[in-house]
SERO-997248 format. One record per atom (N, C-alpha, C, O, CB): residue in three letters; x, y, z. Coordinates in steps of 0.02 Angstrom, whole numbers, padded with zeros to 5 digits, always signed. Last residue first. Glycine has a CB too. Example, Ala and Ser with C-alpha at 12.3 -4.5 7.8 and 13.67 -1.06 7.14 Angstrom:
# SERO-997248
Ser+00642-00112+00354/Ser+00684-00053+00357/Ser+00645+00002+00394/Ser+00670+00057+00402/Ser+00704-00030+00286/Ala+00660-00284+00390/Ala+00615-00225+00390/Ala+00660-00165+00390/Ala+00712-00166+00423/Ala+00565-00224+00452/
***
This chain:
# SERO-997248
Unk-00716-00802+00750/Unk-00694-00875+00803/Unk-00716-00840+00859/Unk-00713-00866+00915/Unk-00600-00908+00812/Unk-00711-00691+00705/Unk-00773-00727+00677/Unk-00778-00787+00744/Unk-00828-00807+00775/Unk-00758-00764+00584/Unk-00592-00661+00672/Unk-00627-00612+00740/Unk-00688-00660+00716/Unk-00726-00612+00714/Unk-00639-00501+00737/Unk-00548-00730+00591/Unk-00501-00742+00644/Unk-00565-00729+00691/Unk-00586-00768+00734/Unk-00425-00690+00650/Unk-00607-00679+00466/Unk-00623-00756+00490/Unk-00589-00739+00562/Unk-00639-00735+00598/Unk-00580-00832+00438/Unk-00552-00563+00461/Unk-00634-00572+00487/Unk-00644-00648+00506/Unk-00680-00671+00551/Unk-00696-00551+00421/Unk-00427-00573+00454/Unk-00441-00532+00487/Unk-00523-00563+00498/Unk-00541-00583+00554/Unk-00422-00463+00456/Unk-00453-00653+00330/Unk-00401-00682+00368/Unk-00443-00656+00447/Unk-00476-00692+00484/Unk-00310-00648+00346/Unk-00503-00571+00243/Unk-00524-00613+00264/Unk-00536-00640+00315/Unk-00589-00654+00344/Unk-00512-00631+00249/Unk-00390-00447+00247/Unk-00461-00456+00256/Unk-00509-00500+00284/Unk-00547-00486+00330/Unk-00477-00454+00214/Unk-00324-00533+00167/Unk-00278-00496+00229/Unk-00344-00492+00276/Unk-00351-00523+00328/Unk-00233-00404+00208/Unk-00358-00551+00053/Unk-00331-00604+00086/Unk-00311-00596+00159/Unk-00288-00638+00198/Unk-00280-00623+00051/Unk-00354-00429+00005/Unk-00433-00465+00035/Unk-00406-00514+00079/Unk-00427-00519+00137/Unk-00490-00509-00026/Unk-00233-00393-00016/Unk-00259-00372+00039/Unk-00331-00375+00050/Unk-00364-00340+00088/Unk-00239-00315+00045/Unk-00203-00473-00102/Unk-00147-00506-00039/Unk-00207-00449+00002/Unk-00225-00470+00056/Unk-00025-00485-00039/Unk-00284-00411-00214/Unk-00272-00488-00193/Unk-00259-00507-00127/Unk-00292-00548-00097/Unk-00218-00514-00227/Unk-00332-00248-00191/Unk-00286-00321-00226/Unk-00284-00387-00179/Unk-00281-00396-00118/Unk-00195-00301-00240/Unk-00496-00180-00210/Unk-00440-00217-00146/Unk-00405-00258-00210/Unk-00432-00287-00257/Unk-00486-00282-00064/Unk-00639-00179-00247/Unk-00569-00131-00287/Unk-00508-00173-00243/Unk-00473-00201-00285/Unk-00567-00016-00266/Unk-00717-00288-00208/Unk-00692-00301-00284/Unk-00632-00239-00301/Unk-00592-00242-00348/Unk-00767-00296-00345/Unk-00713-00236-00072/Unk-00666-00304-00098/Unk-00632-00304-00186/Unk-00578-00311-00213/Unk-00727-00382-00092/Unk-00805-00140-00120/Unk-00725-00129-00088/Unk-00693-00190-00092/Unk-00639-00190-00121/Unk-00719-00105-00008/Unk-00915-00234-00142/Unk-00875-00181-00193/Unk-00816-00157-00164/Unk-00769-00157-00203/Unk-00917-00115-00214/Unk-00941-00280-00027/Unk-00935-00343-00056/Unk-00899-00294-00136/Unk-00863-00324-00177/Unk-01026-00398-00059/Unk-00980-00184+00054/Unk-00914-00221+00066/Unk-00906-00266-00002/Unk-00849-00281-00018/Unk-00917-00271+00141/Unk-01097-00142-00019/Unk-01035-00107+00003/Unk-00992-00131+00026/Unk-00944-00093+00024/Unk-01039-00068+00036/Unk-01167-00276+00027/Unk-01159-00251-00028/Unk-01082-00201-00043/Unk-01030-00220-00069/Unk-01224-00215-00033/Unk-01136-00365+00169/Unk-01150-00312+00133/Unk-01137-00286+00054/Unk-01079-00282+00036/Unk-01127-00277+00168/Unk-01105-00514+00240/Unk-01069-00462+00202/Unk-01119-00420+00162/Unk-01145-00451+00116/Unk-01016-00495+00154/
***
């Protein structure tokens, strides 16, 4: 994770890092 990602997270609410995550862990497999 990048810097610049790692500050768009910090503006993002909650349910939509969680959404995020989700999304990168999945494509990560």
């Amino acid at each position: 994770m990048n810097i610049s990602q790692h500050y768009k997270f910090r503006l993002l609410p909650n349910k939509e890092q969680e959404i995020l995550l989700n999304q990168a862990i999945g494509s990560a497999r």
